[in-house]
PARODREN-10399 format. One record per residue: y, x, z of N, C-alpha, C in turn; residue number from 1; residue in one letter. Coordinates in Angstrom, 1 decimal. Example, Ala and Ser with C-alpha at 12.3 -4.5 7.8 and 13.67 -1.06 7.14 Angstrom:
// PARODREN-10399
((-5.7 13.2 7.8) (-4.5 12.3 7.8) (-3.3 13.2 7.8) 1 A) ((-2.2 12.8 7.1) (-1.1 13.7 7.1) (0.0 12.9 7.9) 2 S) 
END
This chain:
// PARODREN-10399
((-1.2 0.9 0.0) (0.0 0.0 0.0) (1.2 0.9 0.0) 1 X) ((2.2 0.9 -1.0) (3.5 1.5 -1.0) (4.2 1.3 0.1) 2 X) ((5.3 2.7 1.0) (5.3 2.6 2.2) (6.4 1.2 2.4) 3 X) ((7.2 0.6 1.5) (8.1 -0.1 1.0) (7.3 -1.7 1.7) 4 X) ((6.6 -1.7 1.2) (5.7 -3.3 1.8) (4.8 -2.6 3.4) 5 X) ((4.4 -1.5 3.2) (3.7 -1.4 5.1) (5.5 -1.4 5.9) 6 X) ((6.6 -1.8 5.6) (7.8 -1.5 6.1) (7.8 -3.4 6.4) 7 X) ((7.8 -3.8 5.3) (8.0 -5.3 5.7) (7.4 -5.9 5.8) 8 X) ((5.5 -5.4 5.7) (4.9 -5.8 6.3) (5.2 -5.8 7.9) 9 X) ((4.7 -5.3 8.6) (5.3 -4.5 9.5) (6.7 -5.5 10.5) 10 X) ((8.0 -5.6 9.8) (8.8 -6.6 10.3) (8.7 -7.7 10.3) 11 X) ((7.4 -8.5 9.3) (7.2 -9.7 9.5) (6.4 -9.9 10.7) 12 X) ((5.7 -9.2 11.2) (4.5 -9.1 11.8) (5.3 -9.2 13.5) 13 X) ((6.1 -8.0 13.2) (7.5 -8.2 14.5) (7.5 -9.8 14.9) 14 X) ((8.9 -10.2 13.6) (9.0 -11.3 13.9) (8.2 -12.7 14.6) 15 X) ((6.7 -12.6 13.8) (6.0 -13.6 14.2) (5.5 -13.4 15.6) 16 X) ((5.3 -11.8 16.2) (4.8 -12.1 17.3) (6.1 -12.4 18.6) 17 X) ((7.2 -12.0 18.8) (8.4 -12.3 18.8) (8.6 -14.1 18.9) 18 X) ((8.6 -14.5 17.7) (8.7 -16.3 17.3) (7.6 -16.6 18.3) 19 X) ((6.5 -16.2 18.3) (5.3 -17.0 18.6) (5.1 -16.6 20.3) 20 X) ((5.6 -15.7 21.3) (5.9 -15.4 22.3) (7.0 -16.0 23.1) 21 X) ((7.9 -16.9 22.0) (9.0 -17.7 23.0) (10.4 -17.0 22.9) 22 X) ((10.4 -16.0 22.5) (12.0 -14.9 22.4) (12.8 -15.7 21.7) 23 X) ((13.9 -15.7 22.4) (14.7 -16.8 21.8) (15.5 -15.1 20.7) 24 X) ((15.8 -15.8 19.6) (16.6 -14.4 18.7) (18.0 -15.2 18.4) 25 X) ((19.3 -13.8 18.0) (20.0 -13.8 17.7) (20.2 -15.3 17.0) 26 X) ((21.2 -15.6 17.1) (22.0 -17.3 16.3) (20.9 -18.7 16.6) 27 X) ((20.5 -18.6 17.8) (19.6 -19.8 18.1) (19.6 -21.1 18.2) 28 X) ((20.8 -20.7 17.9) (21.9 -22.3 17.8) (22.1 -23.3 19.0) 29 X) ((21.3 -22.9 20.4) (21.5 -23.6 21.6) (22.1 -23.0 22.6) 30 X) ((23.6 -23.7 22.9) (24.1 -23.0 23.6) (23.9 -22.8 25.1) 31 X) ((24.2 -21.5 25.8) (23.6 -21.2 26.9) (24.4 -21.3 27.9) 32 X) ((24.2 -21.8 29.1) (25.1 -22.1 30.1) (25.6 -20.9 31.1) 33 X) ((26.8 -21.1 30.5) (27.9 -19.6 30.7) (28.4 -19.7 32.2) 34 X) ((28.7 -21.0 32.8) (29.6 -21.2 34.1) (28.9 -20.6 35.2) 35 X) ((30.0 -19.5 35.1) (29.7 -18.8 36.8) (29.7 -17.1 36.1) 36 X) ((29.6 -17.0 35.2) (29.4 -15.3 34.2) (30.8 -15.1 34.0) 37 X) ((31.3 -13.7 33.9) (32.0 -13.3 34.0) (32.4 -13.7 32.7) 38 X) ((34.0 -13.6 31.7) (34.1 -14.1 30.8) (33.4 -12.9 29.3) 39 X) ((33.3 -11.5 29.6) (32.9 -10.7 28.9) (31.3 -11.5 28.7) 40 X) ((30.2 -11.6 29.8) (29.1 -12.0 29.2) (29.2 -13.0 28.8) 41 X) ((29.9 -14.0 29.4) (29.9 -15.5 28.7) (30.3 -15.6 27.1) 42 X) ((31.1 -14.6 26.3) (31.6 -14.1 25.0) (30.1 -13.7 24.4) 43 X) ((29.6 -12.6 25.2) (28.2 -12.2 24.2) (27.3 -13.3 24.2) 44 X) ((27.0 -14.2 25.8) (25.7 -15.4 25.3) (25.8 -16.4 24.5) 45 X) ((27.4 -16.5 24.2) (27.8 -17.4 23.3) (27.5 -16.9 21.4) 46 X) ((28.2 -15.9 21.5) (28.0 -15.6 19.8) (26.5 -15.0 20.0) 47 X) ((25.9 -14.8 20.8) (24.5 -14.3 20.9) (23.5 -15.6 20.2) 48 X) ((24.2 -16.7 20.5) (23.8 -17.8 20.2) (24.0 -18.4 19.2) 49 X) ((24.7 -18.2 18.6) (25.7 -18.5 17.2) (26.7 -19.1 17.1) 50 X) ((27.8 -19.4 18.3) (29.0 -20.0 18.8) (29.6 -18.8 18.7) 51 X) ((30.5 -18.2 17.9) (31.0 -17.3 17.9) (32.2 -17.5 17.6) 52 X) ((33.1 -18.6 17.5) (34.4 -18.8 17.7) (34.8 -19.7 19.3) 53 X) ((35.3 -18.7 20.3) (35.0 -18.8 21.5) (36.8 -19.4 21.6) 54 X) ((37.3 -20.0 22.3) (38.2 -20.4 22.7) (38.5 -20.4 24.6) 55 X) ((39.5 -19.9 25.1) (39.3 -19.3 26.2) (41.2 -19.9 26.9) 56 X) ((40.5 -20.7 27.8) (42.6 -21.2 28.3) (41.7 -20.8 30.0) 57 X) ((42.9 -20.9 30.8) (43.2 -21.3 32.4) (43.1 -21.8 32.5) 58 X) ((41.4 -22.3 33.6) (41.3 -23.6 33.9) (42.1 -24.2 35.5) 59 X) ((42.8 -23.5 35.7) (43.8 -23.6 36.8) (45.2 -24.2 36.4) 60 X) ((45.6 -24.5 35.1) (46.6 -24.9 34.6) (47.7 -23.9 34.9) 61 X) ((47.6 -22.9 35.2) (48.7 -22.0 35.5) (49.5 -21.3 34.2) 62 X) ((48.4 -21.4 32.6) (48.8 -21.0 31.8) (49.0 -20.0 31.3) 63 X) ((47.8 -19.0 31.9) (47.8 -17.2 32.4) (46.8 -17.1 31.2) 64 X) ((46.9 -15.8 30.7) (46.1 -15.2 29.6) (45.5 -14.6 29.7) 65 X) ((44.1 -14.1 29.7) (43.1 -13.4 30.2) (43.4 -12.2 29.3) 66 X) ((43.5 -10.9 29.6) (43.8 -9.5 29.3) (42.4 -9.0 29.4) 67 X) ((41.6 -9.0 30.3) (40.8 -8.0 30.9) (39.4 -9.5 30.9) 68 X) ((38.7 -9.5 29.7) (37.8 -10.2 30.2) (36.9 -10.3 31.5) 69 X) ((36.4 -9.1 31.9) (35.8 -8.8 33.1) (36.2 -9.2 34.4) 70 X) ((37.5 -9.7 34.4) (38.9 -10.2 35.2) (38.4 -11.7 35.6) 71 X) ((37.7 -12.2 34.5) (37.9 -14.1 34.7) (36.6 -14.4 34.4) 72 X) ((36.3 -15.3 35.3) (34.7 -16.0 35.8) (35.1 -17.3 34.9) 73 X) ((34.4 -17.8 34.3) (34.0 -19.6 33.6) (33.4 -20.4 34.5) 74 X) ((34.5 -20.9 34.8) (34.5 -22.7 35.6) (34.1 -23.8 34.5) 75 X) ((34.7 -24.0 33.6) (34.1 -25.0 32.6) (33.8 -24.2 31.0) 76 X) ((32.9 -25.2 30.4) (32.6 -24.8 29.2) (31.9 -26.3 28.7) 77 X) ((32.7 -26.3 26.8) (31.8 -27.1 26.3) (32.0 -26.3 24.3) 78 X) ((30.7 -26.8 24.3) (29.8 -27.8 24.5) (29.0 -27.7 25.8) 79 X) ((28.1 -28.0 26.3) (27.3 -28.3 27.4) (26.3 -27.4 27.0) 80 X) ((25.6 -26.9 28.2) (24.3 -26.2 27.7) (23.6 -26.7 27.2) 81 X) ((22.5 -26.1 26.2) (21.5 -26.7 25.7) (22.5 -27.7 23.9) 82 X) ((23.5 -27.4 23.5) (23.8 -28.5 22.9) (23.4 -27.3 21.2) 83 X) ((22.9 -28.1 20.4) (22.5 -27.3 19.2) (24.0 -27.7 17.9) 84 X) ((23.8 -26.1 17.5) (24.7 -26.0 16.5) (26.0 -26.3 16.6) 85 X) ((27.1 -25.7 15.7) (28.2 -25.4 15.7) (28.3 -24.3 16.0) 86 X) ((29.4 -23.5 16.4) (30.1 -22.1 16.8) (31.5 -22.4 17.5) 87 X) ((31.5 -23.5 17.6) (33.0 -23.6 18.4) (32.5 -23.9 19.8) 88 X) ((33.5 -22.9 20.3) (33.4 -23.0 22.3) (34.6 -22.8 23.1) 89 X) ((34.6 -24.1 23.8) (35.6 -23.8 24.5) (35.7 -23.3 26.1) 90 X) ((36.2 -22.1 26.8) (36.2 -22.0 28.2) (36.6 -22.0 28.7) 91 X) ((36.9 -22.6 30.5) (37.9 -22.5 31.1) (38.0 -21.8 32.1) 92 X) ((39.0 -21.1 32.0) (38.3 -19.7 33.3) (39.3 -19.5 34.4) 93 X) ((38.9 -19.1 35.3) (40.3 -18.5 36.8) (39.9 -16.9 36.9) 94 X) ((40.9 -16.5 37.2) (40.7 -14.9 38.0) (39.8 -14.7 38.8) 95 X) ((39.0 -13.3 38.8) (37.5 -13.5 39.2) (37.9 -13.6 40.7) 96 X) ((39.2 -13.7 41.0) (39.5 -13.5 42.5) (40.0 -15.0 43.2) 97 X) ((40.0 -16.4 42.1) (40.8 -17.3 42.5) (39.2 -18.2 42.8) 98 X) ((39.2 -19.4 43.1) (38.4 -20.9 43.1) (38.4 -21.2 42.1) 99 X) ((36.9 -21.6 41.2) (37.1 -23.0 40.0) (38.0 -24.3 41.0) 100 X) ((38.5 -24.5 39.9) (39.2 -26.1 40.9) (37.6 -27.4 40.3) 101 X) ((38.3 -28.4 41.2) (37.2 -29.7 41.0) (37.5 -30.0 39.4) 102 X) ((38.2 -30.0 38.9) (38.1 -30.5 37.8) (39.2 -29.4 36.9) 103 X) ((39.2 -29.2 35.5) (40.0 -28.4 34.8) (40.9 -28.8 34.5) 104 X) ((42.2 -27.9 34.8) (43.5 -28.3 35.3) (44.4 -28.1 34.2) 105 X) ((44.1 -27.4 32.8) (44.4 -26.9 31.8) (45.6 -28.1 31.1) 106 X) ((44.9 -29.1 31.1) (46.3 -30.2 30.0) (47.7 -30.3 31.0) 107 X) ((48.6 -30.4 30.1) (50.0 -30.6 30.6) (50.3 -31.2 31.8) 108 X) ((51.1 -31.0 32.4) (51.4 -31.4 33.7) (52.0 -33.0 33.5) 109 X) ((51.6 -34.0 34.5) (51.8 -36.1 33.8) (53.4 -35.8 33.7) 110 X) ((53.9 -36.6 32.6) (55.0 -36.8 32.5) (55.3 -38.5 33.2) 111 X) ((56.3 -38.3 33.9) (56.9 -39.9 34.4) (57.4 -40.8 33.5) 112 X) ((57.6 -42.3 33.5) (58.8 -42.9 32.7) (59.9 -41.9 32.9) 113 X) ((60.9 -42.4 31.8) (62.5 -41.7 31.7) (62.6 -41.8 33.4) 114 X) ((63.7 -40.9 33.8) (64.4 -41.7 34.9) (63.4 -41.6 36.1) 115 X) ((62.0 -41.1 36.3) (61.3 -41.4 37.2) (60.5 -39.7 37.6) 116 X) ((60.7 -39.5 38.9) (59.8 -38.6 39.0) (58.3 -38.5 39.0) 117 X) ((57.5 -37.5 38.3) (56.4 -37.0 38.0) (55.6 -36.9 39.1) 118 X) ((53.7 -37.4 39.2) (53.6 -36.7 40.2) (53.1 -35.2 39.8) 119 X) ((53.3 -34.1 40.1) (53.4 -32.5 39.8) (52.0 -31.8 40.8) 120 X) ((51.9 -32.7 42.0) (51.1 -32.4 43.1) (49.8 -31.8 42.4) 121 X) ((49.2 -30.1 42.6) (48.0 -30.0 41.8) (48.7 -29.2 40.2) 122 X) ((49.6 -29.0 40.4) (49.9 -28.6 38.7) (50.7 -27.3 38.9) 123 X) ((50.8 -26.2 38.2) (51.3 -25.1 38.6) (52.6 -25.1 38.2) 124 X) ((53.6 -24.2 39.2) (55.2 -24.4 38.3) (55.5 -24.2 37.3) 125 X) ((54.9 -23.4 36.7) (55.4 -23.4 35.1) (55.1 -24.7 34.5) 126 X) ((53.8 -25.5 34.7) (53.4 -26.8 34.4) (54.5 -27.8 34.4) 127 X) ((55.2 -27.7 35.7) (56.2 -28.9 36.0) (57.1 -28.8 35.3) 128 X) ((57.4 -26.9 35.5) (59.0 -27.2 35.2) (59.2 -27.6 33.4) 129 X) ((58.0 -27.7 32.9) (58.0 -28.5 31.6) (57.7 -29.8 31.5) 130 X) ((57.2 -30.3 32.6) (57.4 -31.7 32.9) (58.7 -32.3 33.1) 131 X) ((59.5 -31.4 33.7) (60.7 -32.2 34.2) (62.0 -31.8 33.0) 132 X) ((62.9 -32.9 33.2) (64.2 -32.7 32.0) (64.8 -31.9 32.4) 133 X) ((65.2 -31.3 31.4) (66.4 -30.2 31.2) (67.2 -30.6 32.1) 134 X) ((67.6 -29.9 32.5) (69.0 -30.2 33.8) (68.3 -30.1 35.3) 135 X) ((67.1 -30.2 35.4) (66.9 -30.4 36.5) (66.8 -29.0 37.4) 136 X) ((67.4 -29.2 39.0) (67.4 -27.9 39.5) (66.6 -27.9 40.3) 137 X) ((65.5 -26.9 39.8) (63.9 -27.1 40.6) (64.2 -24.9 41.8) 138 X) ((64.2 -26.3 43.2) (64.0 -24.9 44.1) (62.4 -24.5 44.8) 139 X) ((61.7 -23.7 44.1) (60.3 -23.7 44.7) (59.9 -22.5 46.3) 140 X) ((59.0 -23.4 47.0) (59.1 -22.9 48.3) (57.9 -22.3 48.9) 141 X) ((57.5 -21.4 48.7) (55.8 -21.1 49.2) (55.8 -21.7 50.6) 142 X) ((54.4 -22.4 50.8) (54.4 -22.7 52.3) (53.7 -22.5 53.5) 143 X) ((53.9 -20.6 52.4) (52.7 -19.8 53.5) (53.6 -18.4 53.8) 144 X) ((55.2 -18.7 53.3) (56.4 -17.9 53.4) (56.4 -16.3 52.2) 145 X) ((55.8 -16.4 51.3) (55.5 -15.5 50.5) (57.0 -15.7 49.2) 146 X) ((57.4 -14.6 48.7) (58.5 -14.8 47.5) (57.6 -15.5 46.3) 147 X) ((58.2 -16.3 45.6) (58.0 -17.2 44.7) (58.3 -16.2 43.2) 148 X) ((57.8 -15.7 42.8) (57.8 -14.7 41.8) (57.2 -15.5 40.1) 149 X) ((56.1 -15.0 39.8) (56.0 -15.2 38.3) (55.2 -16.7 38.8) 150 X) ((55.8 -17.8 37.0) (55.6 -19.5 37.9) (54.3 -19.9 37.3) 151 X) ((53.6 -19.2 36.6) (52.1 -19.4 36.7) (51.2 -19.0 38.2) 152 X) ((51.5 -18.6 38.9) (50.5 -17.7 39.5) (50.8 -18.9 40.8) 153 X) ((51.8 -20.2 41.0) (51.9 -20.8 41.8) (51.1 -22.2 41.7) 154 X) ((50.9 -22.8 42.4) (50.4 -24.9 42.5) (51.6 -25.4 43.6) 155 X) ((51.8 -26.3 43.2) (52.3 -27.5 43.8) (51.9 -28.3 44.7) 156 X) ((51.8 -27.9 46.1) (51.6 -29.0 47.1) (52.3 -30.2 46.9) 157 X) ((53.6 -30.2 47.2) (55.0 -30.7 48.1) (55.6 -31.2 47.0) 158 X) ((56.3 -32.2 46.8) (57.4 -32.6 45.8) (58.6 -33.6 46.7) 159 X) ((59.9 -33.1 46.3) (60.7 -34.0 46.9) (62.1 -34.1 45.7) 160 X) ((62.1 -35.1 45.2) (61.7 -36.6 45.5) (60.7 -36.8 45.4) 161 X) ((60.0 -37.9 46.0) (58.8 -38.2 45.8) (58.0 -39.0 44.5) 162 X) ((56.7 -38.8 43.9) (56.5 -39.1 42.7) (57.0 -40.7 42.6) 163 X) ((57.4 -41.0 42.0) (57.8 -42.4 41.3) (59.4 -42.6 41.5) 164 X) ((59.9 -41.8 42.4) (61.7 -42.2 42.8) (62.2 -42.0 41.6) 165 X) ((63.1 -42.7 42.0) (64.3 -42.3 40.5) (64.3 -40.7 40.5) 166 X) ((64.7 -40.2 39.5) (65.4 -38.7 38.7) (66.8 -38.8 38.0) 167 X) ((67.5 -38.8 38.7) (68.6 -38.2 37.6) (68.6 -36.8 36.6) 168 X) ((70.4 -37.1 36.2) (70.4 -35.9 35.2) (70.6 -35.1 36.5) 169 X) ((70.2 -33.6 36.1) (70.8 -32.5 37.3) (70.7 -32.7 38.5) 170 X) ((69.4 -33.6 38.9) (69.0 -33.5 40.4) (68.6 -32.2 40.5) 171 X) ((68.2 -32.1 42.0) (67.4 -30.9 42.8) (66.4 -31.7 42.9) 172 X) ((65.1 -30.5 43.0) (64.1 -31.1 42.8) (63.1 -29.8 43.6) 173 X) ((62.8 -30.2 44.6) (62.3 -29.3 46.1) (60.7 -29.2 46.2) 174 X) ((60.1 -28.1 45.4) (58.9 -28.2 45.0) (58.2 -27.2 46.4) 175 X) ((57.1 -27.4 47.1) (56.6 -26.5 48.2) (55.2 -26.3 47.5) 176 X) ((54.8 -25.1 47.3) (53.7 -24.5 46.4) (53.3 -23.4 47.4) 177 X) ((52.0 -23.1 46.8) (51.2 -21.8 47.5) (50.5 -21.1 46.0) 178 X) ((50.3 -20.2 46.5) (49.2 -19.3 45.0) (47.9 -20.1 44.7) 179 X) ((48.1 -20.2 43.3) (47.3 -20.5 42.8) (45.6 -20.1 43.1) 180 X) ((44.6 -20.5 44.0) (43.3 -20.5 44.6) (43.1 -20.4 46.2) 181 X) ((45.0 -20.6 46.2) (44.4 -21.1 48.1) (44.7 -22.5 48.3) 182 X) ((44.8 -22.7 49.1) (44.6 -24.5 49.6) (46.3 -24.8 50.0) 183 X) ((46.9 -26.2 49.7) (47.5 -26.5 50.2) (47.4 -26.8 51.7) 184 X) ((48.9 -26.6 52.8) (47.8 -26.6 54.2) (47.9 -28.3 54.5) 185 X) ((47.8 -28.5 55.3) (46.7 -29.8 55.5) (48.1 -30.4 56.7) 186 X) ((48.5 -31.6 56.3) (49.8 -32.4 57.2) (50.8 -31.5 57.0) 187 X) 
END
């Protein structure tokens, strides 16, 4: 036999015992359940799988960009494990140092009727302060005494006025926040 066919002979022979063993291979089209993997492996079991257009937001709503995959753990993902075909994936991740929240915090912060304050409670400052109208003078307050620095990295306890009161033009608007994966404190 020319060494050309003992070659692929040979790789078929691979393959089948491989197939016939249970080895799941390269592009298997079922996606594998990423939540709790760092965002780097969660990227390889995904296109490992054949989902290779990965899509990656802050599932904390804070609006932060992941630099350093290694950095951010996956709180949510879909499609769901086990779901066959496609390549699109979406993940939602926190800093490997913050809490998944209960649910993914990622969409816009609620907007009120005109005229009416938002509730913000749970949404990070940068979130609000695109919730709220132009004009508005938002003073934010850590309420664990910390400087209020870059407005992703904060959540929203406290809001005053309170959700539903009127809003004028160029109110103050007295937001009490803590870092984004500790707790608001409690009373």
């Amino acid at each position: 036999m020319p060494a050309r066919l003992r070659h692929l002979s040979a790789a078929v022979s691979l393959f089948a015992a491989l197939t016939s063993s249970g080895c799941a291979l390269l592009g298997s089209g079922s996606m594998p359940n990423v939540v709790g993997m760092d965002l780097k492996e969660a990227r390889s079991k995904a296109d490992t799988a054949g989902f290779s257009n990965v899509h990656v937001h802050d599932a904390s709503g804070g609006g932060r960009v992941p630099i350093r995959d290694r950095d951010w753990i996956v709180c949510f993902q879909s499609p769901a494990p086990g779901t066959k075909g496609g390549d699109n994936v979406d993940l939602g991740v926190v800093r490997d140092n913050d809490q998944c929240p209960d649910k993914d915090q990622s969409g816009p912060a609620p907007k009120a009727a005109a005229g009416t304050m938002p509730d913000l409670r749970g949404t990070s400052l940068a979130a609000a302060k695109n919730a709220l109208p132009a004009g508005t003078v938002i003073t934010p307050t850590d309420l664990y005494g910390h400087a209020v620095m870059v407005e992703t990295h904060w959540k929203i306890c406290t809001e005053t006025p309170a959700p539903g009161a009127p809003l004028g033009t160029g109110q103050k608007v007295a937001l009490g926040v803590v870092k984004l994966g500790d707790d608001c404190p409690k009373g």
